[in-house]
ROMARGU-399442 format. One line per field, with one value per residue (C-alpha): residue number from 1; residue in three letters; x, z, y. Coordinates in nm, 4 decimals. Layout:
<nodes>
k <- [NUM|...]
r <- [ALA|...]
px <- [X|...]
pz <- [Z|...]
py <- [Y|...]
</nodes>
This chain:
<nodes>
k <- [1|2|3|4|5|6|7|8|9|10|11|12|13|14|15|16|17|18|19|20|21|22|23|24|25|26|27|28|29|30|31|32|33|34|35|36|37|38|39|40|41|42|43|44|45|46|47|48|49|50|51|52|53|54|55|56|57|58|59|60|61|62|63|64|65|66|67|68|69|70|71|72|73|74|75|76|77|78|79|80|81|82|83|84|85|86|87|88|89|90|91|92|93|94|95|96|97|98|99|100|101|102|103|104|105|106|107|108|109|110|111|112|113|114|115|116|117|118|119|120|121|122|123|124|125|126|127|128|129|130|131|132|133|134|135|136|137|138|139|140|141|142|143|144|145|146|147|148|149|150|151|152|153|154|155|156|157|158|159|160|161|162|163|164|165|166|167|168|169|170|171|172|173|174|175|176|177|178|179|180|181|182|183|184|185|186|187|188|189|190|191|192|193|194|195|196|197|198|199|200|201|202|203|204|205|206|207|208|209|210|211|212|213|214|215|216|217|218|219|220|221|222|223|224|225|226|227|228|229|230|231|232|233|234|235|236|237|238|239|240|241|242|243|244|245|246|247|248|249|250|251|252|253|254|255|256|257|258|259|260|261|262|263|264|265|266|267|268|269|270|271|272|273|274|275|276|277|278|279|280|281|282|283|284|285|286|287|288|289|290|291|292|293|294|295|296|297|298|299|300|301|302|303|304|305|306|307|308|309|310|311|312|313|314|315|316|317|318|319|320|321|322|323|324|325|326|327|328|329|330|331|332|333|334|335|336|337|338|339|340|341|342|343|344|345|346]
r <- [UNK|UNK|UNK|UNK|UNK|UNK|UNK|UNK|UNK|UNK|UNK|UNK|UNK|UNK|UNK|UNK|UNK|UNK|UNK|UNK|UNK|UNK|UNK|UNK|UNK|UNK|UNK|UNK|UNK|UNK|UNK|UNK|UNK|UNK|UNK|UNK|UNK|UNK|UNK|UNK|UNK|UNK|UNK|UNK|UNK|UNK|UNK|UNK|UNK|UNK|UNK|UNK|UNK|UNK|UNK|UNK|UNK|UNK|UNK|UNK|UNK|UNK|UNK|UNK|UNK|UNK|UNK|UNK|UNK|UNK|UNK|UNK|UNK|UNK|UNK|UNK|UNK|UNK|UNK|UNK|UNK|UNK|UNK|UNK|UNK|UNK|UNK|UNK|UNK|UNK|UNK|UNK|UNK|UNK|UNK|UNK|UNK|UNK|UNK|UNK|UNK|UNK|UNK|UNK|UNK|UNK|UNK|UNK|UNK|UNK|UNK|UNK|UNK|UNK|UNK|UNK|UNK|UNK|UNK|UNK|UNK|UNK|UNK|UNK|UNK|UNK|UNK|UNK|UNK|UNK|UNK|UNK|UNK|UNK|UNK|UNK|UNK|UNK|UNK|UNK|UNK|UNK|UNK|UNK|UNK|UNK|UNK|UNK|UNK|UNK|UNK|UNK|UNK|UNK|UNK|UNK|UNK|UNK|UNK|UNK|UNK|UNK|UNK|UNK|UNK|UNK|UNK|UNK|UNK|UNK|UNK|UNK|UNK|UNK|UNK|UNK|UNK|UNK|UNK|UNK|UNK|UNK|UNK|UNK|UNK|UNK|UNK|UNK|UNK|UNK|UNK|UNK|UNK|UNK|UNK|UNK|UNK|UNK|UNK|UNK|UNK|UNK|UNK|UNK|UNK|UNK|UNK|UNK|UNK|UNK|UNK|UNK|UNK|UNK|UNK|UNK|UNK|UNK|UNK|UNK|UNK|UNK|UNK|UNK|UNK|UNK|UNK|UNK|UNK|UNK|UNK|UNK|UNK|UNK|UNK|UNK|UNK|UNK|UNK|UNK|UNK|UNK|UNK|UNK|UNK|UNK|UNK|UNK|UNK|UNK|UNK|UNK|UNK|UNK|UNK|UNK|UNK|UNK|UNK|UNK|UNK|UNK|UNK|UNK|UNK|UNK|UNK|UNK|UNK|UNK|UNK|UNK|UNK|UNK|UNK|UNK|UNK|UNK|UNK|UNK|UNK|UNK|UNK|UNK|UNK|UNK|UNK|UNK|UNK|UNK|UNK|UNK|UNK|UNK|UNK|UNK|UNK|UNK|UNK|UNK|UNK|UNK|UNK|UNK|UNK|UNK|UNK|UNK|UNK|UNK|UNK|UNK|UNK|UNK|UNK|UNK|UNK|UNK|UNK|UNK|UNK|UNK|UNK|UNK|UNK|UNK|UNK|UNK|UNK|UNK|UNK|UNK|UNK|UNK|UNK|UNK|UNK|UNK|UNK|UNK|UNK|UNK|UNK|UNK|UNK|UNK]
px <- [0.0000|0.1405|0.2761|0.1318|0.2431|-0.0711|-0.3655|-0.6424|-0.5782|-0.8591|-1.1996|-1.1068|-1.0837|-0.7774|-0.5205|-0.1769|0.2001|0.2851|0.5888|0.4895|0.7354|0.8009|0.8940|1.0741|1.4330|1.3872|1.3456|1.7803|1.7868|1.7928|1.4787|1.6090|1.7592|1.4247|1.2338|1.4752|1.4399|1.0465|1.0150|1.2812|1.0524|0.7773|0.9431|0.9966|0.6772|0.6054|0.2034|0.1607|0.3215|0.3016|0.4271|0.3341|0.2878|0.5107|0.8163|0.9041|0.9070|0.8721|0.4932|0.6141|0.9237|0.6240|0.4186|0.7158|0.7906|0.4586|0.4207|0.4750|0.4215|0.1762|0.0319|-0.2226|-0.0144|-0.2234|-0.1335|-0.1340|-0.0481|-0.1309|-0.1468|-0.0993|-0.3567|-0.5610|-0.8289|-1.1002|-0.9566|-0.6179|-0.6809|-0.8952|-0.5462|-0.3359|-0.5365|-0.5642|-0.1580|-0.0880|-0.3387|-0.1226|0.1985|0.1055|-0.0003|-0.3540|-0.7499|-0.7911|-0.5708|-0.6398|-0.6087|-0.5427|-0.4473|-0.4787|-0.1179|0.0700|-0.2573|-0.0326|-0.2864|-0.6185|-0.6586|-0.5397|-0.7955|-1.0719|-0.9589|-0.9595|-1.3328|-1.5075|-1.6911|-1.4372|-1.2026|-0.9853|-1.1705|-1.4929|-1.2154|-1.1373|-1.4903|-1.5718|-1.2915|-1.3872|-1.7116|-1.6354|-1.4796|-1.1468|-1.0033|-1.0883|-1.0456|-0.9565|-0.7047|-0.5174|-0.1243|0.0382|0.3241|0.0761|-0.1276|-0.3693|-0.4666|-0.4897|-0.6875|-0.9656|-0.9579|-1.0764|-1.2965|-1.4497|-1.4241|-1.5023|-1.1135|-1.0642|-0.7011|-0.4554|-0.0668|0.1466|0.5077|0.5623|0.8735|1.0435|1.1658|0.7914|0.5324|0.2787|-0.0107|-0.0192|-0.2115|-0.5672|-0.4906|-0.3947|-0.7402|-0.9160|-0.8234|-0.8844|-1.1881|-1.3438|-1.1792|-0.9552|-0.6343|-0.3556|-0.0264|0.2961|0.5354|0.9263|0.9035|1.3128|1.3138|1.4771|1.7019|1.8354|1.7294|1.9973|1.8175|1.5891|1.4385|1.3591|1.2518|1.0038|0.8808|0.8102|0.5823|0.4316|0.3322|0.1476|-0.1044|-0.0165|-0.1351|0.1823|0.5078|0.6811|1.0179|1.1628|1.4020|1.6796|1.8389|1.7753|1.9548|1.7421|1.4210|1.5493|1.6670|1.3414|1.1311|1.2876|1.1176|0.8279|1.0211|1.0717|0.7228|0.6474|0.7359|1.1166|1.3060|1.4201|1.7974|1.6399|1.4157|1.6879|1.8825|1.6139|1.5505|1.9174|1.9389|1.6126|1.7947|2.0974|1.8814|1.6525|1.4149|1.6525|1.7758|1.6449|1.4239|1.5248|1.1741|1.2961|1.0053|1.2599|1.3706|1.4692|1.7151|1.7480|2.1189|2.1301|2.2406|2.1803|2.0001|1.9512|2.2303|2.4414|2.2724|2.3492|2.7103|2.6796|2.5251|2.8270|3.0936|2.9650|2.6573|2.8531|3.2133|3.2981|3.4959|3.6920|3.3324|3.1753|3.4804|3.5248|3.1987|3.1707|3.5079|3.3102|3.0053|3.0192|2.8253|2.8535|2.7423|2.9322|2.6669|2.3605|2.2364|2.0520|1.7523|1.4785|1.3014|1.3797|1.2682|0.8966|0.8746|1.0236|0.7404|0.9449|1.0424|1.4082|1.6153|1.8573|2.0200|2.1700|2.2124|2.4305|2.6089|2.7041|2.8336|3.0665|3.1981|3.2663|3.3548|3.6164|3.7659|3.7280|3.9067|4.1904|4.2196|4.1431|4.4280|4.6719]
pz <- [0.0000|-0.0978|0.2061|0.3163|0.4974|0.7545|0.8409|1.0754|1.3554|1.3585|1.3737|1.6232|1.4051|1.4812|1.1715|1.2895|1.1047|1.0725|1.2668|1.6360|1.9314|2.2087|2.5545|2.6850|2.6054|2.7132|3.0755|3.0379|2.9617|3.1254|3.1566|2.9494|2.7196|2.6771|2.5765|2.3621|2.2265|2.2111|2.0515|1.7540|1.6936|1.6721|1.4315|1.1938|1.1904|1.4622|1.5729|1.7874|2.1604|2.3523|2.7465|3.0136|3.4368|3.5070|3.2557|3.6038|3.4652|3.0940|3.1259|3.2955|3.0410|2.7449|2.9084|3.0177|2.5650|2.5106|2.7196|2.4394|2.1067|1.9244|1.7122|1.7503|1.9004|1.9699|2.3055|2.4322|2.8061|3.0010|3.3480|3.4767|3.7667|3.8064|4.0322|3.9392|4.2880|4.1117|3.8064|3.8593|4.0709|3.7788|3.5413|3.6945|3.7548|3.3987|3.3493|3.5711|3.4594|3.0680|3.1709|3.0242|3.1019|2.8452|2.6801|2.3659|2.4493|2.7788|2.7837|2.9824|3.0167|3.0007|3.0086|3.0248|3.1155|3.1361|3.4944|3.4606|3.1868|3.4106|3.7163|3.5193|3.4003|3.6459|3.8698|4.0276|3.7505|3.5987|3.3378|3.4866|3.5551|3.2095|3.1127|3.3798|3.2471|2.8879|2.9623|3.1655|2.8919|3.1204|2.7986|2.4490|2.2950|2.5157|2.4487|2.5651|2.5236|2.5732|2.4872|2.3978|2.1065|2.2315|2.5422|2.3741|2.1143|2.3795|2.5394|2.2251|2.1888|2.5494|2.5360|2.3089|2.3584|2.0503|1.9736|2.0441|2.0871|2.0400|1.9382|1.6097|1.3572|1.1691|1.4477|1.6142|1.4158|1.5558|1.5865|1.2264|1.2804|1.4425|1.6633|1.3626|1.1257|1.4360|1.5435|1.1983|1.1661|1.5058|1.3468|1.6455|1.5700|1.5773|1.7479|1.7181|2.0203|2.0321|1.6362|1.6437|1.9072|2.1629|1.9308|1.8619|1.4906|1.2401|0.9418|1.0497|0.7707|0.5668|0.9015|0.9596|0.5618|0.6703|0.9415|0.7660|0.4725|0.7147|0.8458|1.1207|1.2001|1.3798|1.4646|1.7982|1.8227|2.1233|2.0381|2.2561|1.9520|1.6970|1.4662|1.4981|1.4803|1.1463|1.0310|1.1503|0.9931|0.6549|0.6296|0.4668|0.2356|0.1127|0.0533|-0.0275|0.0799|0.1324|-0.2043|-0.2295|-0.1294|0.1805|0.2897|0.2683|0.4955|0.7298|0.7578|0.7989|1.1159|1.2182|1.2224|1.4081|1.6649|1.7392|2.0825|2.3894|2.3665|2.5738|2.4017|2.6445|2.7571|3.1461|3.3129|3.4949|3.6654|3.9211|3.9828|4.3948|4.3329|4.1827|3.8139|3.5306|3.3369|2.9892|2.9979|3.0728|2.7946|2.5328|2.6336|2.5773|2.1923|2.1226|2.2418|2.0563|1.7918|1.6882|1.7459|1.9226|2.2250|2.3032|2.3092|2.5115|2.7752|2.8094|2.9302|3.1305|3.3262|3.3777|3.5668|3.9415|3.9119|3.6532|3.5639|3.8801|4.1005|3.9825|4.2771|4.0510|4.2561|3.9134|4.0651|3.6466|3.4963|3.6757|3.5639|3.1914|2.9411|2.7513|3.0077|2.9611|3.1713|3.2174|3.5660|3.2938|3.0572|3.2698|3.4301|3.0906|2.9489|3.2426|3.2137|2.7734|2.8015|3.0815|2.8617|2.5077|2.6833|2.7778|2.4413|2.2783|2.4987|2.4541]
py <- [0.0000|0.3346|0.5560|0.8653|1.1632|1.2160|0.9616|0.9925|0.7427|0.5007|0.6220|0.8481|1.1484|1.2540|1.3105|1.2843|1.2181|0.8879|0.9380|1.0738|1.0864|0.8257|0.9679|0.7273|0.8304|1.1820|1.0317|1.0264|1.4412|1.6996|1.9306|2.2137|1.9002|1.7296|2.0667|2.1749|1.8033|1.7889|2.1174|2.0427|1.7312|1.9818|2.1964|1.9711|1.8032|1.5534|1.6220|1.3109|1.2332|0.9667|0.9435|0.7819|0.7999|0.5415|0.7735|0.8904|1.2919|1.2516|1.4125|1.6672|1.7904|1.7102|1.9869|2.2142|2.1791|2.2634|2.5595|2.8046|2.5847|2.7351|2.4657|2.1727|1.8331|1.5535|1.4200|1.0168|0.9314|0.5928|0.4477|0.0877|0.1756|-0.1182|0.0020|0.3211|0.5231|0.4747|0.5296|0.8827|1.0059|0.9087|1.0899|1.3792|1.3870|1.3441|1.6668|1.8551|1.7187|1.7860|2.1717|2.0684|2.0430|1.7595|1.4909|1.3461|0.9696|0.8194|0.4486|0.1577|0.0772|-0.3113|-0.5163|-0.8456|-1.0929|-1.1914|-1.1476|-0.8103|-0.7348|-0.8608|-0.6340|-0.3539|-0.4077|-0.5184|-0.2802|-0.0461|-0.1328|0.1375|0.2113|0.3087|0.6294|0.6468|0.6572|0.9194|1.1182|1.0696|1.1818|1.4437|1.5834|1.5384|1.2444|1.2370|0.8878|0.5932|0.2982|0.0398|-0.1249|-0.4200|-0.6487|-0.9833|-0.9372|-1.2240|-1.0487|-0.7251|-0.8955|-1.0213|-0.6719|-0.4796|-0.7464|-0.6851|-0.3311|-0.0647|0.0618|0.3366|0.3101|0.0216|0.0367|-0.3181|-0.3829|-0.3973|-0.4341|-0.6609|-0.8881|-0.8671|-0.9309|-1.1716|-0.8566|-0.9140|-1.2905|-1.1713|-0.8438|-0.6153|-0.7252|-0.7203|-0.3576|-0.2646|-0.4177|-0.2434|0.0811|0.1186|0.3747|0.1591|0.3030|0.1458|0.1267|-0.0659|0.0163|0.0275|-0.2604|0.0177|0.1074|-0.3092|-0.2504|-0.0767|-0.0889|0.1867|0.3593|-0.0234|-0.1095|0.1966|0.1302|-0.2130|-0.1151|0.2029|-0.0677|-0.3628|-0.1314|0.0565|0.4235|0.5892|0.4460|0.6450|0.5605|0.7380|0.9817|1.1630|1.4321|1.5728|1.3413|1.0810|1.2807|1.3872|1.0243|0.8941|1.1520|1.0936|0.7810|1.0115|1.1417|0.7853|0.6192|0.3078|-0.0510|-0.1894|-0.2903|-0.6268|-0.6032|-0.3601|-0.6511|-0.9519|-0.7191|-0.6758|-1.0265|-1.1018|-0.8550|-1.0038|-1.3464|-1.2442|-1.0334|-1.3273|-1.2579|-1.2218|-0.8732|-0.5736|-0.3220|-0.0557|-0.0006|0.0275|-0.1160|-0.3638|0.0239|0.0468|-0.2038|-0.2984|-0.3257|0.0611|-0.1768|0.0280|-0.2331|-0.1256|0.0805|-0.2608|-0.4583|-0.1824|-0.2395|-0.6124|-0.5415|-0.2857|-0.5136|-0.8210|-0.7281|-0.4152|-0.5393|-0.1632|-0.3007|-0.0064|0.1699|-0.0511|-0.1198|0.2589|0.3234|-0.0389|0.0790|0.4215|0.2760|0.2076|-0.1085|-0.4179|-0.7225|-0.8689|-0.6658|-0.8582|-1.1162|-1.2964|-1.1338|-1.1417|-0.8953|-0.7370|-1.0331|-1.0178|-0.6293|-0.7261|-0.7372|-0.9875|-1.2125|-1.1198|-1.3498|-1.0435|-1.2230|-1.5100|-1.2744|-1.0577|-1.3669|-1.4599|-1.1167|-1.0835|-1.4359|-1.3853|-1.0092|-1.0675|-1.3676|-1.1899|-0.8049|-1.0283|-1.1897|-0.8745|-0.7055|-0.9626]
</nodes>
């Protein structure tokens, strides 16, 4: 299907770029950083945002950004509140954090099991909040994200949920079985998070043509300079689906990638040993994926805690989305990076 610039997400009516922000990232800047970040994304085109409560101050740099922009930015925020007390709090934090009476789209946040899904339904549920609010003119549109498409799959079905938010690239692509017709079928807006794989994925413009052709809305890759709000942004200057030599080498990364690699999403944060989780698994994908040992020793040496420091505690593994066995992973990387330095050294 042939690319274009804007669409209207869903049925919601709202006509955003294809390429909207992810604030994530901007969770590592500085205040003064992060604005100056959000509003070059602004400049040069980006319309849609989406943050989140549990960003620790990402809402709150978002609004600070927006303060003074002048122009029409459609706004997405999310909660994992389960209950409706909860919930209502959370909503009316992210109000006051954004510097606005009214968001566009407030989510249900990490619905990663069916239990889940039924406590936030049932009577006192979260989203008799989000309806409140919605009605109360306090929301606009509301939605929902997760990490299994099955689940979230069930939920639309279940709930008249107006926009839906999934991983999606060319590693992940199982929404595309029954969540992605579904969603489309309902006319839900459908919002692409991990689009980059937290940044795992090299390939990225074939990669965000790849998504931009299987039917998604927006992609938000988080962004923390301007660089890659350009780079990602050019992707709609180049329309249309990967070429043949672009796809081979997509599937090739894909295949060397495979599933157990951190998508720097953070929700394993923070770590009871004061570990720098993500930070420590980009280090392990430098050293090895990306062969840049000097790189990846330099700023190993400069961190006050390794991969020695993990206790093996999995209190990251029950937070991961993915079910990352980071303790193994870790336990590993210290073991082969130790060996290969020495080698390397030698």
């Amino acid at each position: 299907m042939p690319l274009r610039e804007k669409t209207y997400l869903g049925d919601t009516g709202l006509l955003v770029h294809r390429v909207g922000l992810g604030g994530i990232p901007i969770q590592r800047l500085q205040m003064g950083d992060a604005v100056q970040l959000v509003v070059a994304a602004l400049e040069r085109g980006i319309d849609f945002i989406d943050t989140a409560r549990g960003y620790t101050d990402s809402e709150q740099k978002i609004g600070r950004a927006l303060d003074s922009w002048p122009g029409r930015v459609v706004l997405a925020t999310k909660s994992m509140a389960r209950s409706r007390e909860d919930m209502a709090r959370d909503i009316e934090t992210s109000l006051e954090n954004l510097r606005i009476d009214s968001v566009d789209i407030y989510q249900y946040h990490n619905v990663s099991s069916l239990e889940q899904l039924d406590q936030i339904l049932r009577p006192g549920g979260a989203v008799e909040a989000l309806t409140h609010a919605r009605d109360s003119g306090m929301i606009g549109h509301l939605g929902i994200t997760g990490h299994k498409p099955w689940i979230l799959k069930e939920a639309i079905r279940r709930f008249p949920f107006e926009t839906v938010q999934f991983p999606f690239n060319i590693i992940e692509t199982s929404a595309r079985g029954e969540l992605l017709p579904s969603a489309r079928e309902r006319g839900l807006g459908t919002i692409c998070m991990k689009p980059i794989a937290g940044g795992a994925i090299r390939n990225v413009i074939p990669n965000l043509r790849f998504i931009l052709t299987s039917g998604i809305d927006v992609a938000i890759p988080g962004m923390d300079d301007v660089d890659q709000v350009e780079e990602n942004l050019s992707v709609l200057t180049k329309l249309g689906p990967p070429g043949e030599r672009e796809m081979e080498a997509l599937l090739k990364e894909r295949d060397e990638l495979g599933d157990g690699f951190c998508r720097r999403c953070e929700y394993c944060m923070p770590c009871p040993q004061g570990l720098n989780i993500s930070f420590l698994h980009l280090i392990g994908a430098y050293y090895f994926r990306y062969g840049l040992k000097e790189w990846a020793m330099g700023r190993l040496e400069g961190l006050s805690k390794g991969y020695s420091h993990c206790i093996q505690c999995g209190e990251c593994v029950k937070k991961c989305p993915y079910d990352l066995d980071t303790p193994g992973i870790f336990r590993t990387l210290d073991h082969r990076i130790s060996r290969d330095w020495k080698e390397h050294r030698s």
